[in-house]
C-alpha positions in Angstrom: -13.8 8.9 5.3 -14.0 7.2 2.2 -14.1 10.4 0.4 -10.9 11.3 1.9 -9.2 7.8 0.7 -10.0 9.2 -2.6 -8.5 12.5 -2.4 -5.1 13.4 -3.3 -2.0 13.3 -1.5 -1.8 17.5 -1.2 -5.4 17.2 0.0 -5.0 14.8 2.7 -2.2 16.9 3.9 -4.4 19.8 4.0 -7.0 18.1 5.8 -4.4 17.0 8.7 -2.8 19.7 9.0 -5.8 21.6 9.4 -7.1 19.0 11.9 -9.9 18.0 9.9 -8.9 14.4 10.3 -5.8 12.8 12.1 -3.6 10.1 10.7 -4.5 7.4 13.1 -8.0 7.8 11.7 -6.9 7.8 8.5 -4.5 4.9 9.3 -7.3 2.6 10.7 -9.7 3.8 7.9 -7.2 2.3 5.8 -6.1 -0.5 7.7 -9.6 -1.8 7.6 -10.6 -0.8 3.9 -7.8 -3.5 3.5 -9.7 -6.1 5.1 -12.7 -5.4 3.2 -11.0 -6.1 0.3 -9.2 -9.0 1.1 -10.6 -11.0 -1.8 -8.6 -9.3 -4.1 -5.2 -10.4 -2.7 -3.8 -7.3 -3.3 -1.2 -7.5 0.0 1.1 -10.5 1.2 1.9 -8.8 4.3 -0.6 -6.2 6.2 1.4 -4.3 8.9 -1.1 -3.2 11.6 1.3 -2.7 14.3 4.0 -1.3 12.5 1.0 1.5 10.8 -0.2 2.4 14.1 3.3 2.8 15.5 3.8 5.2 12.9 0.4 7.4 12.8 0.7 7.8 16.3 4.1 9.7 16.2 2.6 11.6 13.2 -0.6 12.7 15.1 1.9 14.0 17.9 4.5 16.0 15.4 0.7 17.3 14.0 0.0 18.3 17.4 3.2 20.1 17.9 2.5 21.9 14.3 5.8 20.3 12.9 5.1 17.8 10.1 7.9 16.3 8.8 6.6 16.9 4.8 3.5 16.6 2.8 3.7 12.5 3.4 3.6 12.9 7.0 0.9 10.9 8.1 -0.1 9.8 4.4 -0.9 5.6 4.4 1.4 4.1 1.5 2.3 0.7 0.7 5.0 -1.1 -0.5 5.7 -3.4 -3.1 7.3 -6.7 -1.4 10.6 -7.2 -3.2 11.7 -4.1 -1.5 13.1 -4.7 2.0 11.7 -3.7 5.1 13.3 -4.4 8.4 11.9 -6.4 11.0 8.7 -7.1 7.9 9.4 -10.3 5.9 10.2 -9.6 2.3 9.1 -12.8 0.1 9.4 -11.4 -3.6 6.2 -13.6 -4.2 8.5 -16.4 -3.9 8.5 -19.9 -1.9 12.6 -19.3 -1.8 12.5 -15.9 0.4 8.6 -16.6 2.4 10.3 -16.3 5.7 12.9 -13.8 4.7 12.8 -11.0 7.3 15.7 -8.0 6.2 17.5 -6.4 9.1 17.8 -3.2 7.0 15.4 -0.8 4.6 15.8 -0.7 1.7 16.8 3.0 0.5 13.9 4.1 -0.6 11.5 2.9 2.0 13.9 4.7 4.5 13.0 8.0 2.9 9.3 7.3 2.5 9.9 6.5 6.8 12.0 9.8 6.9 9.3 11.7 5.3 6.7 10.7 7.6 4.9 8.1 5.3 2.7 5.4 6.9 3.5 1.8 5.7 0.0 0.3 5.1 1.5 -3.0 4.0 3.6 -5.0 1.2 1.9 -5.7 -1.9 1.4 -8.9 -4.0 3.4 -9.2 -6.9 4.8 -12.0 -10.0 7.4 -14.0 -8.1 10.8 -11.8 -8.3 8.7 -9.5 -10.2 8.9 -11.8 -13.2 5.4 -11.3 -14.8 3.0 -9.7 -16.3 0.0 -10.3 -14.6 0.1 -10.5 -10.9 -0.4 -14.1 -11.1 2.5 -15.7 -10.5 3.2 -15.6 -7.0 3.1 -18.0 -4.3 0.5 -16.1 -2.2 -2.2 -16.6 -5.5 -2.8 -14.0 -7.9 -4.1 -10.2 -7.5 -7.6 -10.3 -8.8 -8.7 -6.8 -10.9 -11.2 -4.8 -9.1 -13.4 -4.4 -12.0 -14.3 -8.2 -12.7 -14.3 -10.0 -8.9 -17.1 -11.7 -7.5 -16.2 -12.4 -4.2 -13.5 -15.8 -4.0 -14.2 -16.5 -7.7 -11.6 -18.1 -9.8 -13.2 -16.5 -13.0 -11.7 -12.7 -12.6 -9.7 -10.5 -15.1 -5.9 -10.3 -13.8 -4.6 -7.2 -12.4 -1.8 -6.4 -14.7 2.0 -7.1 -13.6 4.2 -7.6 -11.7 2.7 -4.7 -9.7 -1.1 -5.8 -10.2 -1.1 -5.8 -5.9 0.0 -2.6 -5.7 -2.1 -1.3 -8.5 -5.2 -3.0 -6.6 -3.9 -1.3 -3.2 -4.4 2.2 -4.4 -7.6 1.5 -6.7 -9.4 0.5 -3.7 -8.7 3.4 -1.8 -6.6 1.4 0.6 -3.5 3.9 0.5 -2.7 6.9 -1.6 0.6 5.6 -3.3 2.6 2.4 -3.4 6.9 2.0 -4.3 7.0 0.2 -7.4 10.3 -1.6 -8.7 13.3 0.8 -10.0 11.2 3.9 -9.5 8.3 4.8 -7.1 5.3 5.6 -8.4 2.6 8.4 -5.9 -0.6 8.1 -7.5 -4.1 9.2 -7.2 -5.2 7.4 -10.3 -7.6 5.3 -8.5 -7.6 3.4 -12.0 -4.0 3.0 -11.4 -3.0 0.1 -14.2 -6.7 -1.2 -13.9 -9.0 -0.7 -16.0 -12.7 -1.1 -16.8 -13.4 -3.3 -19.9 -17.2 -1.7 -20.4 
């Protein structure tokens, strides 16, 4: 599985479409990969529930050969000054940490509409006012390259979107929604990079 985390988004589709692998698999391959890398802080909020929810009614319109597009099924994240409803929306910030939208923001509502699979909502510089993923009330996004397990000697992650840019370097999920624009990578450098 971990070769399929770092495959690309047409690829995956391929693969589950095909039957090869199945999005709850995928899902709780991701799901855990998150847990694994904890340490570098790279989500506020990790929706389980909500990501199995979700891969389960993509494994059944797999079944029934009618995916809704090529992100059908495909584990994303979500970069947590976008709202999601019923999934607190914090911005980073000690002002919103209990903030929990009743509506989607517009383009997370595609991203649902499309099929996509909300891994979680990433860390970020409070209000995304930063540069380094190191202002925000959760603690700062540590870079994947320079990490030795709870260290506070690391190399920041880059900013405001160092969590999300963590989330897809890991191998977590395949693409994350960045401010203003979103962003589907397969960069698994994504901003990071390594200083050797």
């Amino acid at each position: 599985m971990d070769k399929i985390l770092s495959a690309n988004i047409k690829t995956v589709f391929r693969l589950l479409t095909e039957g090869v692998i199945n999005s709850i698999d995928l899902t709780n391959f991701s799901l855990n990969t998150a847990l694994r890398n904890k340490k570098y802080n790279a989500f506020i909020t990790v929706t389980h529930s909500e990501a199995q929810n979700q891969s389960e009614m993509s494994v059944k319109r797999y079944s029934s050969k009618k995916p809704i597009s090529e992100l059908d099924g495909i584990p994303i994240a979500i970069k947590d000054n976008f709202c999601t409803q019923n999934i607190k929306t914090t911005c980073g910030s000690k002002m919103l940490e209990n903030f929990i939208p009743t509506y989607n923001a517009t383009v997370y509502q595609k991203l649902l509409d499309a099929g996509a699979i909300l891994i979680g909502k990433t860390n970020l510089d409070q209000f995304a006012m930063g540069s380094g993923t190191v202002d925000s009330i959760y603690g700062p996004t540590k870079n994947v390259w320079n990490c030795n397990d709870y260290s506070k000697d690391f190399y920041i992650s880059g900013g405001s979107s160092g969590g999300s840019a963590v989330a897809v370097a890991t191998g977590i999920c395949f693409a994350y929604v960045n401010k203003f624009h979103w962003k589907l990578l397969k960069c698994k450098v994504a901003k990071l990079f390594n200083p050797q």
